[in-house]
Each structure stands twice: as structure tokens, then as C-alpha cells.
VEXTOR-78844 format. One record per atom (N, C-alpha, C): residue in three letters; x, y, z. Coordinates in steps of 0.02 Angstrom, whole numbers, padded with zeros to 5 digits, always signed. Example, Ala and Ser with C-alpha at 12.3 -4.5 7.8 and 13.67 -1.06 7.14 Angstrom:
ALA+00660-00284+00390/ALA+00615-00225+00390/ALA+00660-00165+00390/SER+00642-00112+00354/SER+00684-00053+00357/SER+00645+00002+00394/
END
This chain:
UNK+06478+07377+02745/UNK+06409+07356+02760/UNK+06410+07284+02789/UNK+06369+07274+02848/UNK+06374+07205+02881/UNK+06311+07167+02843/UNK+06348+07090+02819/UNK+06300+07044+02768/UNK+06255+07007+02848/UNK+06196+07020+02802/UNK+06169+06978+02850/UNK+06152+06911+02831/UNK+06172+06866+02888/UNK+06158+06776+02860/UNK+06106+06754+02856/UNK+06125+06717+02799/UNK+06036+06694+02768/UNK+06005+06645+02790/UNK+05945+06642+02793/UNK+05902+06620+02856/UNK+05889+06520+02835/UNK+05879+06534+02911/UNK+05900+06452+02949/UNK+05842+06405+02908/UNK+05887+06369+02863/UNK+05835+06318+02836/UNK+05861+06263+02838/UNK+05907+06228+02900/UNK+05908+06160+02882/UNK+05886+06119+02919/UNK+05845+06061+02922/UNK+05813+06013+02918/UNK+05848+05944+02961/UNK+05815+05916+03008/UNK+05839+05910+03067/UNK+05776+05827+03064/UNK+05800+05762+03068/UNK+05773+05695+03078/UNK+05696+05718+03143/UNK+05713+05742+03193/UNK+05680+05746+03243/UNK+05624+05800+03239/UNK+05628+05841+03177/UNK+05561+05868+03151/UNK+05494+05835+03135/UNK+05514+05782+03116/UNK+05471+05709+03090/UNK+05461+05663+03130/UNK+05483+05682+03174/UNK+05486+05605+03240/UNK+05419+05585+03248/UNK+05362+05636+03256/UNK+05292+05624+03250/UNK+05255+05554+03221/UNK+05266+05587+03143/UNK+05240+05522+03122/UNK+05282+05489+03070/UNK+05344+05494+03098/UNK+05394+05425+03074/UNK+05383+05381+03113/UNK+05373+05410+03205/UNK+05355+05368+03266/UNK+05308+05317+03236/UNK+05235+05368+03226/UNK+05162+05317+03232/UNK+05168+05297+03159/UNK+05198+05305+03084/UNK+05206+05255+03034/UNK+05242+05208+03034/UNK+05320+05182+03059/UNK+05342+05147+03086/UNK+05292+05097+03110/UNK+05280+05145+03171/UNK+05259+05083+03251/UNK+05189+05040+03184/UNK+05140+05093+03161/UNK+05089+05043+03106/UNK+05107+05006+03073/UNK+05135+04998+03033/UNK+05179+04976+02978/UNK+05198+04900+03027/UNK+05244+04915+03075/UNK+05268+04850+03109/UNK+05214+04820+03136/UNK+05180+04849+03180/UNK+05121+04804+03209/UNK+05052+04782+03168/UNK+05050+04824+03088/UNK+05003+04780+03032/UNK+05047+04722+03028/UNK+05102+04725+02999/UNK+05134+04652+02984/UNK+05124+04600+03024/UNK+05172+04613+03081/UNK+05180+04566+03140/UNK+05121+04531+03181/UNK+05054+04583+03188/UNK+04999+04549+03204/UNK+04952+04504+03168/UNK+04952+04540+03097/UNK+04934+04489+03059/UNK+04960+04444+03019/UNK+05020+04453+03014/UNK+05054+04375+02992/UNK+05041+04333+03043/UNK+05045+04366+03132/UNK+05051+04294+03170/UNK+04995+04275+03191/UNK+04941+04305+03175/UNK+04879+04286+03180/UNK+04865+04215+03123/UNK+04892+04247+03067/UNK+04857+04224+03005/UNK+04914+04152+03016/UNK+04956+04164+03030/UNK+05020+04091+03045/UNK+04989+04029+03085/UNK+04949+04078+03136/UNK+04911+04024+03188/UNK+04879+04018+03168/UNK+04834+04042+03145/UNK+04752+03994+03116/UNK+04775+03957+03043/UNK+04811+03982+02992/UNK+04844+03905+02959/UNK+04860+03834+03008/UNK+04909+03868+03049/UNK+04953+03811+03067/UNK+04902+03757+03122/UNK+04833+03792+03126/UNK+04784+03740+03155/UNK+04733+03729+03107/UNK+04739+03718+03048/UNK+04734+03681+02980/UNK+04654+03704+02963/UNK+04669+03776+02973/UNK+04587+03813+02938/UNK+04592+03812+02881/UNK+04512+03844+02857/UNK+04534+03823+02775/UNK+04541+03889+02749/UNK+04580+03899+02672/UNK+04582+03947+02656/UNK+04549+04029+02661/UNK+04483+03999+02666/UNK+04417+04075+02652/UNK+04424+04097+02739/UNK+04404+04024+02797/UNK+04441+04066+02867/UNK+04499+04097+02855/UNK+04541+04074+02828/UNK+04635+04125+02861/UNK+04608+04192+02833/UNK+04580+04185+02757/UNK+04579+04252+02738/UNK+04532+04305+02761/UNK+04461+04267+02784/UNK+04426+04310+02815/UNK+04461+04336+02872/UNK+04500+04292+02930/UNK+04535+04325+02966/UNK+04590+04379+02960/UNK+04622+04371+02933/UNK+04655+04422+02893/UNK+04637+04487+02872/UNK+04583+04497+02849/UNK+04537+04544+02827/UNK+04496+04566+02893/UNK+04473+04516+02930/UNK+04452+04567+02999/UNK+04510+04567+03040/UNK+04589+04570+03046/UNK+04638+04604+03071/UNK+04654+04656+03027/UNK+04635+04661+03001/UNK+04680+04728+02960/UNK+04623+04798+02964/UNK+04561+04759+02966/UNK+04513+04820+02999/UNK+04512+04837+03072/UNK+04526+04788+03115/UNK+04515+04807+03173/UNK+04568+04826+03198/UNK+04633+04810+03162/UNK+04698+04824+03187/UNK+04707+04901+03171/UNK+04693+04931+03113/UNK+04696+04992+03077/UNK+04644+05040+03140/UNK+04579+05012+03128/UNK+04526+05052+03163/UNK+04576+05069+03248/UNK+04593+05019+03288/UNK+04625+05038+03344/UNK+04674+05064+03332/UNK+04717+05047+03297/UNK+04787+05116+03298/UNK+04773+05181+03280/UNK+04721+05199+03254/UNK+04695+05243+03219/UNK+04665+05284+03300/UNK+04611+05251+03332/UNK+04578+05268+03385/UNK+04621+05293+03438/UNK+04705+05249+03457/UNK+04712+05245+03495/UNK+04759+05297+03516/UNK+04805+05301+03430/UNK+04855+05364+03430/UNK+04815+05422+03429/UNK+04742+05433+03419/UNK+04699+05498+03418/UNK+04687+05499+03500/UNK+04667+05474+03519/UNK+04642+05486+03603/UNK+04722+05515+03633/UNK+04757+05458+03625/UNK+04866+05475+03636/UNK+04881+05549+03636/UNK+04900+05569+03571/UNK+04916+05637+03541/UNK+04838+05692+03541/UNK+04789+05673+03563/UNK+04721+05723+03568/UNK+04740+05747+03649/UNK+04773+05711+03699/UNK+04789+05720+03768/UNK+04860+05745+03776/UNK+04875+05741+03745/UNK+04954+05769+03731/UNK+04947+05868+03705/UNK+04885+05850+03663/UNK+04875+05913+03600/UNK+04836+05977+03686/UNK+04798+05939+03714/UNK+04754+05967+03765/UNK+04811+06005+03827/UNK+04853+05960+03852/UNK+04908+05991+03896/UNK+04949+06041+03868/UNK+04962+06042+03799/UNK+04997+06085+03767/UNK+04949+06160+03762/UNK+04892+06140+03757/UNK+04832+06205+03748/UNK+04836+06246+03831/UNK+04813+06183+03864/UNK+04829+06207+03941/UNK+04881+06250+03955/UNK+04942+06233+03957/UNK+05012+06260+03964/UNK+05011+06331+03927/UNK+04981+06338+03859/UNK+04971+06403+03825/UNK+04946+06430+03839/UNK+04882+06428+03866/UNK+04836+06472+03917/UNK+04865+06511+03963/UNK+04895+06451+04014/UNK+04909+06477+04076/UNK+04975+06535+04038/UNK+05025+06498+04024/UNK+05079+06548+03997/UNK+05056+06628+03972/UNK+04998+06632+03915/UNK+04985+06687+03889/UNK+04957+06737+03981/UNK+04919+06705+03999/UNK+04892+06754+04059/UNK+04938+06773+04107/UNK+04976+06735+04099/UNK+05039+06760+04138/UNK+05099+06796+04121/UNK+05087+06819+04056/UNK+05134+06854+04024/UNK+05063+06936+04048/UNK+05010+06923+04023/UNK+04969+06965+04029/UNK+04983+07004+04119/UNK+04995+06967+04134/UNK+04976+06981+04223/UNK+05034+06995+04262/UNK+05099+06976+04234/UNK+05152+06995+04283/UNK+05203+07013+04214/UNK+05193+07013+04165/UNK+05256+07024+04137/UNK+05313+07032+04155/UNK+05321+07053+04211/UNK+05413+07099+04223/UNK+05446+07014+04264/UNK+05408+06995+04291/UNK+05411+06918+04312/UNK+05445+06880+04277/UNK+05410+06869+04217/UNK+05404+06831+04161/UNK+05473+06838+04125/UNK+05478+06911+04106/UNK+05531+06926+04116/UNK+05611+06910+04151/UNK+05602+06907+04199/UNK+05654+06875+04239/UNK+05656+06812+04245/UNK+05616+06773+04248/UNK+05608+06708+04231/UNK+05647+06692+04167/UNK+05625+06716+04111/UNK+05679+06696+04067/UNK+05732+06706+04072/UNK+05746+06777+04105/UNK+05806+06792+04100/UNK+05865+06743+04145/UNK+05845+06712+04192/UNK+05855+06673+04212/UNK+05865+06590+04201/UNK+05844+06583+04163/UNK+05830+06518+04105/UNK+05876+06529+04062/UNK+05917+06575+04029/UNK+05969+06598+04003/UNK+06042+06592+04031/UNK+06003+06632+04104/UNK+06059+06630+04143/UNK+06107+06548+04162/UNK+06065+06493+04180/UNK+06060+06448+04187/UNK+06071+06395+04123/UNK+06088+06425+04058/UNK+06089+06411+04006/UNK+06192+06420+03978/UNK+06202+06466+04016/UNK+06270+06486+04009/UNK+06283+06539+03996/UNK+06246+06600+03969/UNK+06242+06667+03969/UNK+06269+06732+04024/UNK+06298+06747+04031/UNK+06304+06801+04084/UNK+06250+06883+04094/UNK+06229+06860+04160/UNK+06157+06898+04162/UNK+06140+06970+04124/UNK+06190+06975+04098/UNK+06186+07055+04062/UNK+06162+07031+04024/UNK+06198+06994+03966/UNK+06200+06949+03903/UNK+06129+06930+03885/UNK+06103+06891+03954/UNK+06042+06862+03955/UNK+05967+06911+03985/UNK+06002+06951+04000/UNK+05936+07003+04002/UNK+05913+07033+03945/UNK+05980+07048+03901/UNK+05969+07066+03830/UNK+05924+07015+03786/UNK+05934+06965+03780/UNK+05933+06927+03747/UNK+05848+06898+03743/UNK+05825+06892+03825/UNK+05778+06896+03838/UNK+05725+06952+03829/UNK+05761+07022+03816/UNK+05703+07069+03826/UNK+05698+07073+03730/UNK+05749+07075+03696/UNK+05740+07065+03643/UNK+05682+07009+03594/UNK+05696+06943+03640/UNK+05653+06922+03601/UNK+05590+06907+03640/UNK+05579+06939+03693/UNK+05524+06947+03723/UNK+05466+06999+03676/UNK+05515+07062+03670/UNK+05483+07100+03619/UNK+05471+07069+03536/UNK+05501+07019+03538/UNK+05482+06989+03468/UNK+05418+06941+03468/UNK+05432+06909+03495/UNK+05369+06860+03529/UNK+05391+06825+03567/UNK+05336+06856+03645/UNK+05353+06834+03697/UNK+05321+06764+03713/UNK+05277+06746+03692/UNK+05241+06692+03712/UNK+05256+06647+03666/UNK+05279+06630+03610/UNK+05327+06597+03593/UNK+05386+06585+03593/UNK+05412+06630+03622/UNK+05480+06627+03667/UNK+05460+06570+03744/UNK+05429+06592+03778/UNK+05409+06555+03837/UNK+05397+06485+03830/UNK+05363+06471+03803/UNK+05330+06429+03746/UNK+05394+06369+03743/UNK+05445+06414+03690/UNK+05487+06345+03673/UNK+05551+06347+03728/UNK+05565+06397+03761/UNK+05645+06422+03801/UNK+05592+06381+03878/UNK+05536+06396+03901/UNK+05534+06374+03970/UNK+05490+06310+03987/UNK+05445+06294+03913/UNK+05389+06241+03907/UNK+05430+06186+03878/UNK+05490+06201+03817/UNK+05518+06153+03770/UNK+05425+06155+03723/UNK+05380+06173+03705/UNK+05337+06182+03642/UNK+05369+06223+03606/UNK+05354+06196+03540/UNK+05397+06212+03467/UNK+05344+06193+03419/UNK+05330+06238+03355/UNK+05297+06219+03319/UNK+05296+06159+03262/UNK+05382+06134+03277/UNK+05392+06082+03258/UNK+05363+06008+03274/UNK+05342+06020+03368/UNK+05324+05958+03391/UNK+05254+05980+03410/UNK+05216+06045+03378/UNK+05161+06017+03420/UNK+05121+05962+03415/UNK+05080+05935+03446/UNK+05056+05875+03435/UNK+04985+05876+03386/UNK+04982+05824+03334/UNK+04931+05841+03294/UNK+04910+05777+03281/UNK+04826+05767+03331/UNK+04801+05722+03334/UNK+04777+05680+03260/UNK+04746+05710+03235/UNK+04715+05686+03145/UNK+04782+05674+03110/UNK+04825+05712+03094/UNK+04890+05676+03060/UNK+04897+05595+03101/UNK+04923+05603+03164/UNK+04952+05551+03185/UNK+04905+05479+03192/UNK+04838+05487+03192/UNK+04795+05443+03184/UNK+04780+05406+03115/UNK+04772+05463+03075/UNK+04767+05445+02975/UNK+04844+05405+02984/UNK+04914+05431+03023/UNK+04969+05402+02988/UNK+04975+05343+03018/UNK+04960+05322+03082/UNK+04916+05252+03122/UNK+04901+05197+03056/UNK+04818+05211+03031/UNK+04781+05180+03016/UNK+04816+05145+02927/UNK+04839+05218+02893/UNK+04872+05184+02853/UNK+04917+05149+02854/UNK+04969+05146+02899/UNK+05033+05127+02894/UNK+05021+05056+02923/UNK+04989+05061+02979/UNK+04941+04976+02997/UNK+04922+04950+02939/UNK+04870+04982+02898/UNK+04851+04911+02826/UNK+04896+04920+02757/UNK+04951+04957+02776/UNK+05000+04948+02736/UNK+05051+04881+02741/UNK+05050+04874+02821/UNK+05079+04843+02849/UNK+05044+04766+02826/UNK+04972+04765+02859/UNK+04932+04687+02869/UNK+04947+04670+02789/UNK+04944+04718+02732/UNK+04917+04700+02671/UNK+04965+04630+02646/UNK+05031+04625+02647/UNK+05077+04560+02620/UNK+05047+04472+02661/UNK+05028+04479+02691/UNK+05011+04442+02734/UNK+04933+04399+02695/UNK+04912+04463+02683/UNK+04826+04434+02669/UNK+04835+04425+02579/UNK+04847+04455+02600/UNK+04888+04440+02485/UNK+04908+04360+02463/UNK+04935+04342+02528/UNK+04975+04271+02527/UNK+04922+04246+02539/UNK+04879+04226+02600/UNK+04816+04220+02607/UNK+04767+04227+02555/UNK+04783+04266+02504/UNK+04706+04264+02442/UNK+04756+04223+02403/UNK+04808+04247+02381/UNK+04830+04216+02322/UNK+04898+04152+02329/UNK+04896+04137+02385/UNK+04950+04072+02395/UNK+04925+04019+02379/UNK+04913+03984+02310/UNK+04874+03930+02299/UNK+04923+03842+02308/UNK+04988+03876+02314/UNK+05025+03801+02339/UNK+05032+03786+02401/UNK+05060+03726+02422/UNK+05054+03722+02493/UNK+05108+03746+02525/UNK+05092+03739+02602/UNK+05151+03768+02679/UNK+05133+03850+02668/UNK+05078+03860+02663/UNK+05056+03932+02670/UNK+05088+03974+02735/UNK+05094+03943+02799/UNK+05144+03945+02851/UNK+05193+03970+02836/UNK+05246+03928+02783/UNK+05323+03937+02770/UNK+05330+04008+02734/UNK+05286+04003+02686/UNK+05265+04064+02646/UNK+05278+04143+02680/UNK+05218+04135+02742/UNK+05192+04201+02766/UNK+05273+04196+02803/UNK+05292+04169+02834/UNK+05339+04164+02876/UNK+05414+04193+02851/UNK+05429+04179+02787/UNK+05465+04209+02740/UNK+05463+04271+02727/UNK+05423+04294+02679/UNK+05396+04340+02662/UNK+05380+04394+02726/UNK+05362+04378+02792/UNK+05356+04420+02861/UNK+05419+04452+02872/UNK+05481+04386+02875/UNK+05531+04404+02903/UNK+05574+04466+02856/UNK+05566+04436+02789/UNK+05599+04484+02763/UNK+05569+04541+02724/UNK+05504+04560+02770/UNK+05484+04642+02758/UNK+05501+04660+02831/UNK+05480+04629+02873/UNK+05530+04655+02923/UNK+05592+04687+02933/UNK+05622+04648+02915/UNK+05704+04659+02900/UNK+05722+04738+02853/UNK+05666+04739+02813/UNK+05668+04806+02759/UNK+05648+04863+02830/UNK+05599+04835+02845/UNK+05560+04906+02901/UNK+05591+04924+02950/UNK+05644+04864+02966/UNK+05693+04885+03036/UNK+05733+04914+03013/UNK+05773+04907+02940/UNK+05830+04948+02916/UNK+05794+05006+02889/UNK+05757+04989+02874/UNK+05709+05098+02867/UNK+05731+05126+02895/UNK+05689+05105+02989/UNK+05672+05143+03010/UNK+05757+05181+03047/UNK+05790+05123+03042/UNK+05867+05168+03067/UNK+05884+05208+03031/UNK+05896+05185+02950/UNK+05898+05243+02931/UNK+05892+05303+02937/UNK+05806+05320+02937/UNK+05775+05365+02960/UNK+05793+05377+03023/UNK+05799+05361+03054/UNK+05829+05381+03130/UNK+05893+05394+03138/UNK+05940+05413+03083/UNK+06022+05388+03104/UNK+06049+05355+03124/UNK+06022+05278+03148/UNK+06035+05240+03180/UNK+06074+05197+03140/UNK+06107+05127+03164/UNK+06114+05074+03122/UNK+06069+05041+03103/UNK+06078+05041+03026/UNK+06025+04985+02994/UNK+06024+04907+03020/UNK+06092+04873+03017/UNK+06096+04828+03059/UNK+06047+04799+03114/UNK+06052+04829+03161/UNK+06035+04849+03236/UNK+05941+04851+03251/UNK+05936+04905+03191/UNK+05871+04911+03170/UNK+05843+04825+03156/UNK+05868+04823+03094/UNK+05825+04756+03059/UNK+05829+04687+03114/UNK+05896+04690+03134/UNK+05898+04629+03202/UNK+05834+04645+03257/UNK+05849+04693+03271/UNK+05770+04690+03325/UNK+05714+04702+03323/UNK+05686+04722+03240/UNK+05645+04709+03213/UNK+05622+04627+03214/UNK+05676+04590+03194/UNK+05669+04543+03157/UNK+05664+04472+03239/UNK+05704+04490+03284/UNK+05689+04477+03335/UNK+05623+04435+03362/UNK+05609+04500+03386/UNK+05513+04509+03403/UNK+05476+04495+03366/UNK+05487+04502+03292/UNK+05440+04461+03253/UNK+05424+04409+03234/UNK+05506+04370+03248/UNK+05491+04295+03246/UNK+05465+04290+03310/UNK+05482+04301+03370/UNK+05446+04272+03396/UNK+05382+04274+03418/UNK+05335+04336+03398/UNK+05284+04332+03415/UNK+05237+04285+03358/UNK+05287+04265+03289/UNK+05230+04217+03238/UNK+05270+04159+03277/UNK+05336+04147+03317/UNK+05328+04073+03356/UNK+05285+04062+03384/UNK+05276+04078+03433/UNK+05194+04073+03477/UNK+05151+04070+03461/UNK+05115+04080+03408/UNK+05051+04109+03380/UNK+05055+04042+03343/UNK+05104+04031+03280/UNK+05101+03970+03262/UNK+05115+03906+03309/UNK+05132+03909+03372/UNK+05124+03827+03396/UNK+05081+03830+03437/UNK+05041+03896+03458/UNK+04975+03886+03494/UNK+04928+03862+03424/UNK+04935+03875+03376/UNK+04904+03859+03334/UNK+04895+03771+03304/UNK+04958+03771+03310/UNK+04978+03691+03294/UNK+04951+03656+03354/UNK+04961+03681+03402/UNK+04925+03642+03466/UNK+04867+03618+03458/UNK+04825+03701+03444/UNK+04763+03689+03461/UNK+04726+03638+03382/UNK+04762+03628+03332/UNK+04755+03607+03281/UNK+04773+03520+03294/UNK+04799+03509+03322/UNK+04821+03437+03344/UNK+04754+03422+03382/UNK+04747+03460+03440/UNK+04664+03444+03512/UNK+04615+03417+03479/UNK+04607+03498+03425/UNK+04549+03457+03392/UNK+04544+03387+03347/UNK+04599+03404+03313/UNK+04599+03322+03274/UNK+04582+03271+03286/
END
């Protein structure tokens, strides 16, 4: 008796790419925007209740747009994918034997030898053809379809997950160089989020946290000596 092999369950980084992508990318750009926001308006010698009110309206408006922006993103992404299914289903409807050869050809072109790949094709044509088409001639997979409300909710949280260390220091940093503080404390959640995210990616952690850590100093450099600048003018 031939055993049959037991079915395909293993689990693959790039299943998740979705919203490891848009939690990541939130996560980094809550931090980084509002530490270097909140760096510059210290470092031009506001007083406590400004940094923190600022703080608190970056982490809403920062959340609200990543939220908005990955939904409009992946809602236009979700729409071409609907498109492409349309057209595909009516055209399975309307020429089938076409369609047909088309894959079989996509096979062919795959490394198959056209016998091989006629089989192969009519087989799982008869299994499901429009999900066959779908993922063999579109690359759509139910792994990646795009899903606007996940990727927006994973936006918005991962943004005021992100802003939250920042404004914390801001409510509760009652000694002075509040600057040195956020600046600390920035770099080395950074450093955690860049080695995450390699992780998560297979990547080097290393590699990760360095160019994390990069870009984030320098976007609180700028921010803090436009700050200091403009904190000197007025004086």
C-alpha cells in the first residue's frame, strides 16, 4: 500500500511579511518621530507641560496617519487584486481551453516537459482552476492577500507603541538633561527594534540594529540642533 505524505504544514518568515512590514515600519517611526520631535522642543528650552503636550499630539497624529495611510496603501493594493480576480474568473468562464494552455505553458517555462505540464495543469485545473491561475500566473496567494484593516490597526498600534517611551520620559523625567535622557533611552530601543526585526527577517541582528540605530540618531541630530538654534534666536 502507497503511504501517503502528510500534509504541508510548515511555516515560512514571508507569510507574515504583511504586518511584520507595517509593525516594524510603526514601531520605528512612533519612536524616532517622537523622540526627535520631543528632543527639539526640549533642546529649545520649552517647558515641561509643552514637550509633553507635544508628545501626546505626535503620538495621535502620528498613529492616526499611519493608520490612514497603510489603509488607503493596502485598500489599493486589496482593489487590483479584486480586479485581476474578476478578469481571471471570466476568462476561465469564456475560453477555458486557452486558459488552459496558458498554464500549461507557464509550466512549461517553469522546467516541466510539455506532457508533464499538461498533466499537471489539467489536474489542478480540475481542482481549482482559478486558484491555480491566481497563484501559478498572477503570483496571488492566500497568504499575501492584502488586508487593508489588519495592516492599518497593525500601523496605528505599533506607532503608539512606539511614541509611548519617549512621552513617559516627558511625564515622568523630573531630573535634569531631559535631552540626554530621551536620547539614551531612543537609541537603545532602537537598537532592540533593529535586532528584532532581523531576527524576524533572518537577517543579521547586527546589521539590523546598526541601521536602525543610524537614521535614528540622526534624525534626533537635526531636530535637536534646529532646536537648540531656534532656542538660542529666541533668547
Amino acid at each position: 500500500m502507497v503511504r501517503l505524505a502528510a500534509p504541508h504544514h510548515e511555516r515560512h518568515r514571508s507569510e507574515h511579511i504583511g504586518w511584520m512590514r507595517a509593525s516594524v515600519l510603526g514601531a520605528n517611526d512612533g519612536l524616532i518621530s517622537t523622540s526627535a520631535l520631543l528632543l527639539g522642543i526640549a533642546s529649545a528650552n520649552a517647558t515641561p507641560q509643552v514637550i509633553l503636550l507635544t508628545g501626546v499630539a505626535a503620538l495621535t497624529a502620528g498613529a492616526l496617519s499611519m493608520a490612514a495611510g497603510e489603509y488607503v496603501s493596502v485598500s489599493s493594493q486589496a482593489d487590483t487584486e479584486a480586479a485581476d480576480t474578476a478578469k481571471e474568473r471570466g476568462e476561465l468562464e469564456q475560453a477555458p481551453e486557452a486558459e488552459l494552455t496558458e498554464l500549461t505553458h507557464i509550466y512549461v517555462q517553469r522546467g516541466l516537459d510539455k506532457a508533464l505540464a499538461q498533466q499537471v495543469a489539467e489536474q489542478l485545473t480540475a481542482h481549482d482552476a482559478l486558484g491555480t491561475h491566481l497563484r501559478d500566473e498572477l503570483g496571488i496567494s492566500g497568504n499575501f492577500t492584502a488586508r487593508p484593516v489588519q495592516a492599518a490597526l497593525a500601523s496605528a498600534a505599533a506607532f503608539s507603541i512606539g511614541a509611548l517611551p519617549p512621552i513617559l520620559l516627558a511625564w515622568l523625567w523630573r531630573a535634569g538633561s531631559l535631552p540626554i535622557a530621551i536620547t539614551v533611552v531612543t537609541l537603545a530601543l532602537l537598537a532592540v527594534l533593529g535586532a528584532l526585526a532581523g531576527r524576524l527577517g533572518g537577517a543579521s541582528m547586527v546589521k539590523g540594529a546598526i541601521r536602525v540605530l543610524f537614521w535614528g540618531a540622526m534624525a534626533m541630530g537635526v531636530t535637536a540642533g534646529i532646536g537648540h538654534w531656534f532656542g538660542v534666536a529666541a533668547g
